[in-house]
Backbone as CSV, one residue per row, in Angstrom:
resi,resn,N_x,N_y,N_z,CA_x,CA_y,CA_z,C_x,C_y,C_z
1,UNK,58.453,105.033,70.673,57.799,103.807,71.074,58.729,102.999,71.971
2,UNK,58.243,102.779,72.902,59.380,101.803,73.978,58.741,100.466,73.823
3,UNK,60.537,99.476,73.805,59.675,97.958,74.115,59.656,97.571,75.466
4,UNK,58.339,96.756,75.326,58.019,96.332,76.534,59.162,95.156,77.393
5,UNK,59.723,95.895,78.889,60.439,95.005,79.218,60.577,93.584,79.280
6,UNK,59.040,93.130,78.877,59.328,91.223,78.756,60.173,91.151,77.398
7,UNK,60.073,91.453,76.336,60.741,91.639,75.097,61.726,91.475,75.489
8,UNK,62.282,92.687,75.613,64.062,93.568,76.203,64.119,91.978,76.688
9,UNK,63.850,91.511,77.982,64.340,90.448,78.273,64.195,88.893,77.703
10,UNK,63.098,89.200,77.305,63.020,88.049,76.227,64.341,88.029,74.849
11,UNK,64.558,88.895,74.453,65.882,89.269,73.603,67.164,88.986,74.070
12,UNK,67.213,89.232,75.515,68.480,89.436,75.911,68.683,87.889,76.629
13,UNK,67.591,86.753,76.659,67.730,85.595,76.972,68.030,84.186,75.429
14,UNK,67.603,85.000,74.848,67.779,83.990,73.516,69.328,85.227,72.945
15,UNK,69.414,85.871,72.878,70.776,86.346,72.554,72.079,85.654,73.036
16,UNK,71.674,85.602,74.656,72.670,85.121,75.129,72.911,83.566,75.271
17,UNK,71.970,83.287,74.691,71.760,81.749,74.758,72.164,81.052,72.976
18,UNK,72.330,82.298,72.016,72.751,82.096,71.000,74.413,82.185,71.042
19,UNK,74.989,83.130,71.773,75.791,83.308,72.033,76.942,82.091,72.966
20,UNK,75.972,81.519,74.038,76.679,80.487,74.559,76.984,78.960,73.712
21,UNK,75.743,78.769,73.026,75.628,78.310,71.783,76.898,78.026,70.830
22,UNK,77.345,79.544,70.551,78.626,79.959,69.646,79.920,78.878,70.351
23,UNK,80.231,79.327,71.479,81.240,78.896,72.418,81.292,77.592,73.010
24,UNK,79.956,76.348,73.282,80.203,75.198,73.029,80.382,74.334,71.665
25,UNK,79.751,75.405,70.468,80.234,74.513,69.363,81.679,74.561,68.941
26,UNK,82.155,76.044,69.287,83.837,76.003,69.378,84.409,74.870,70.096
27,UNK,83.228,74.765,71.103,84.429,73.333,72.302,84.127,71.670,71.326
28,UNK,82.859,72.152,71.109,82.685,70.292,70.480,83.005,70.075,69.227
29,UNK,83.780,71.023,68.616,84.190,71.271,67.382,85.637,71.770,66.678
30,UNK,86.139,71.139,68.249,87.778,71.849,68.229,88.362,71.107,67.298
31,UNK,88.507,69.833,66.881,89.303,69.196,66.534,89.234,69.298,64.917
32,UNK,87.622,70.030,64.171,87.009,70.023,63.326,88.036,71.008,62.358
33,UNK,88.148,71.132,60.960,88.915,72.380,60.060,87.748,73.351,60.004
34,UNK,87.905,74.650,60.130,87.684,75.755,59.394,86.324,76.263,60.815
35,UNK,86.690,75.221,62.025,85.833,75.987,63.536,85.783,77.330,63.424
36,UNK,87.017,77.823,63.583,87.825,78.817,63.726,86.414,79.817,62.919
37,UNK,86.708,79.749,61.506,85.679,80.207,60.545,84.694,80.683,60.739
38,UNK,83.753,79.351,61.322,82.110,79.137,61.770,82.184,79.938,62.710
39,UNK,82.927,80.012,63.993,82.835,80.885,65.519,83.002,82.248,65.044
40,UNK,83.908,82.543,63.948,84.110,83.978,63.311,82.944,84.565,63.014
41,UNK,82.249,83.763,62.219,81.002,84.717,61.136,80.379,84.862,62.571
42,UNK,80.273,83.657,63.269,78.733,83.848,63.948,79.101,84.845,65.031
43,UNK,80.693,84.734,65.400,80.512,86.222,66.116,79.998,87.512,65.802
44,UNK,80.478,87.793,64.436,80.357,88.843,64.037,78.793,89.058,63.763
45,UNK,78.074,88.136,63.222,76.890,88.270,63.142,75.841,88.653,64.923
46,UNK,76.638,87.744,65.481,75.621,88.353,67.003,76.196,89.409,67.777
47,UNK,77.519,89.668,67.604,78.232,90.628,68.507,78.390,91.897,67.621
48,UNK,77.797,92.204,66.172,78.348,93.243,65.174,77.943,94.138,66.131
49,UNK,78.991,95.607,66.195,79.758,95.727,65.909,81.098,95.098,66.133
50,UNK,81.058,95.367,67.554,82.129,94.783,68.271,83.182,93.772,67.899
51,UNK,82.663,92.763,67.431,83.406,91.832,67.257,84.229,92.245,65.937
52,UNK,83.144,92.897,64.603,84.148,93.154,63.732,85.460,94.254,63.893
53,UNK,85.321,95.168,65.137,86.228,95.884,65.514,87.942,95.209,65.590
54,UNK,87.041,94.429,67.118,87.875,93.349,67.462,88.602,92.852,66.178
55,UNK,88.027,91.836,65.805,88.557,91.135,64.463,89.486,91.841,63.671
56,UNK,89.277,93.016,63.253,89.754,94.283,62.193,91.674,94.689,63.277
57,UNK,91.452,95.110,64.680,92.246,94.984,64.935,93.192,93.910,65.385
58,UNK,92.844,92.606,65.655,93.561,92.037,65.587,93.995,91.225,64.600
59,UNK,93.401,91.165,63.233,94.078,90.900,62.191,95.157,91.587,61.923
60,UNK,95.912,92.791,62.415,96.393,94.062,62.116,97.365,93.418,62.981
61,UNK,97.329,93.377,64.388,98.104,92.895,65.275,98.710,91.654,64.745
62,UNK,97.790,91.143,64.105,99.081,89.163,63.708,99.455,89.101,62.264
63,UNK,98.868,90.066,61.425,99.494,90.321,60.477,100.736,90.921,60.510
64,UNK,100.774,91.812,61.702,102.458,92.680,61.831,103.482,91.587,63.127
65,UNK,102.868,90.737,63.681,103.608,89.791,64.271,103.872,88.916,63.916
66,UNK,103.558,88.757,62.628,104.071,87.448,61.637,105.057,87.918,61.149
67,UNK,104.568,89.008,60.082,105.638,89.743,59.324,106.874,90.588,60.130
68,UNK,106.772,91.085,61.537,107.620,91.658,62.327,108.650,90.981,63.120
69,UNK,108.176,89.780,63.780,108.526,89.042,64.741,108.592,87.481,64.541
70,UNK,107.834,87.084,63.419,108.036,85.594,62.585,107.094,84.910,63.666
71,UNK,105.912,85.398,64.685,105.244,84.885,64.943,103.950,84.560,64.583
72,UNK,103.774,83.067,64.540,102.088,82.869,63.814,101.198,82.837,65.504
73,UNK,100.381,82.920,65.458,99.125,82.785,65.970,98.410,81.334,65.892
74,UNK,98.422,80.752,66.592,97.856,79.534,66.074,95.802,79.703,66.584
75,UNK,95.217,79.155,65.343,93.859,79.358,65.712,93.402,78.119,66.737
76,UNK,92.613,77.246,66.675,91.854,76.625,68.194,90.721,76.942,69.304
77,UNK,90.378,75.877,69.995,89.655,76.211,70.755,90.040,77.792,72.058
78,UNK,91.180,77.673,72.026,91.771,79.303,72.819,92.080,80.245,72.217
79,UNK,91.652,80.275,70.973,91.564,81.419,70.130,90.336,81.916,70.022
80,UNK,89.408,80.906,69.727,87.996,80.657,69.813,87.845,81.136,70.809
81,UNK,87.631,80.732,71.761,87.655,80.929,73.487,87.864,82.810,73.663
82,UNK,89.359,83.369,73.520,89.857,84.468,73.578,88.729,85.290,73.122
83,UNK,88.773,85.223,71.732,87.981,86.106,71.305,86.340,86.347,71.435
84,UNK,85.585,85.160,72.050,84.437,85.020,72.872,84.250,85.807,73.998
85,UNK,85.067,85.654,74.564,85.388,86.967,75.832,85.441,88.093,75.349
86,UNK,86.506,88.123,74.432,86.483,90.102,74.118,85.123,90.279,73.228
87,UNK,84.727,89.804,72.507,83.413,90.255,71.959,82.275,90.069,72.716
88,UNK,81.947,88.876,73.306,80.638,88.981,73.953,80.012,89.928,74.607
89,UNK,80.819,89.875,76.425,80.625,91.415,77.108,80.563,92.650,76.412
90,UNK,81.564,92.656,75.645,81.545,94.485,75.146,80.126,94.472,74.241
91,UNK,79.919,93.316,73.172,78.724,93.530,72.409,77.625,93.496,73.547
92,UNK,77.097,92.530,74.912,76.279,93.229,75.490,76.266,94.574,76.140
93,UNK,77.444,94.803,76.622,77.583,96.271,77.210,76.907,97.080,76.154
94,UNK,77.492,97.100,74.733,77.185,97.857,73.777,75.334,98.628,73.304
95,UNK,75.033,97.037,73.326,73.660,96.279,72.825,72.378,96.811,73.769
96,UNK,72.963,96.576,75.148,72.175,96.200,76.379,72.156,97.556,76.731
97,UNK,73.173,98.188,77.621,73.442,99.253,78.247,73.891,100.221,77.320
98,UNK,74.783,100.345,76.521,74.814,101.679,76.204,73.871,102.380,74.763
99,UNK,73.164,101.173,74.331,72.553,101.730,72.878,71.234,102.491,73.853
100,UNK,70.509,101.363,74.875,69.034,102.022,75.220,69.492,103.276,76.243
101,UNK,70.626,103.999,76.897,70.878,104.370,77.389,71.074,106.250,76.702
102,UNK,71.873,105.934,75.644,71.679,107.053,74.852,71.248,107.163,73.642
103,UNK,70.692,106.280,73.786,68.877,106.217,72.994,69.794,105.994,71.158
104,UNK,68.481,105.682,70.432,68.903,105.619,68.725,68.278,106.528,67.945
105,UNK,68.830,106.929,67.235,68.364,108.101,66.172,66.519,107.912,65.434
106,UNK,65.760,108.590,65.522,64.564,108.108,65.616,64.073,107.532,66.636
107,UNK,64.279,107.295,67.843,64.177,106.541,69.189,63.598,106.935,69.950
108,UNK,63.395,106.861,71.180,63.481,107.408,72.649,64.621,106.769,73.459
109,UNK,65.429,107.552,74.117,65.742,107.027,75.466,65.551,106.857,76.403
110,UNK,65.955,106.736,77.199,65.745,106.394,78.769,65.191,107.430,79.054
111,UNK,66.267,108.657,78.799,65.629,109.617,79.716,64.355,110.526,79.164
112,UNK,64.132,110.104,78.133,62.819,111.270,77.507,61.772,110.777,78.699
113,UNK,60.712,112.064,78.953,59.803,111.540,79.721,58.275,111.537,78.327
């Protein structure tokens, strides 16, 4: 069953509009405790997988640069920020282009005729 491209784009306009969403409440909410937190889940919730990748490795990365190098990480709006970038794109790349591309288990892809 294919969806109809108003959908697809209807999806991919409130996605990304949930998503931009994410990244001004990081800005109007910098000064706030536990931002950091809120921008986390909701990444992970709109960008899964990706973001929990992300997340998974770089907890790994500042867990061994604390303990290795005595450096902390400080969280914030440019942490916030950082990690908005690495998850967003790749979760649409992911989402957008490469899931309908080589299709989902039970699916069609692109290329079935």
């Amino acid at each position: 069953m294919r969806v109809p491209p108003r959908v697809v784009i209807g999806i991919k306009v409130c996605w990304c509009a949930f998503c931009l969403w994410v990244l001004v409440f990081a800005w109007l909410n910098r000064a706030a405790v536990d931002t950091d937190l809120a921008v986390m889940w909701a990444l992970l919730v709109l960008t899964f997988p990706v973001a929990l990748t992300i997340s998974s490795i770089g907890t790994v990365a500042f867990i061994a640069l604390d303990k290795f190098a005595g450096v902390t990480v400080p969280g914030g709006f440019l942490f916030n920020a950082i990690f908005w970038l690495l998850s967003v794109p790749a979760a649409y790349w992911f989402w957008f282009i490469l899931v309908p591309r080589i299709g989902i288990p039970g699916g069609h892809s692109k290329h079935e005729h």
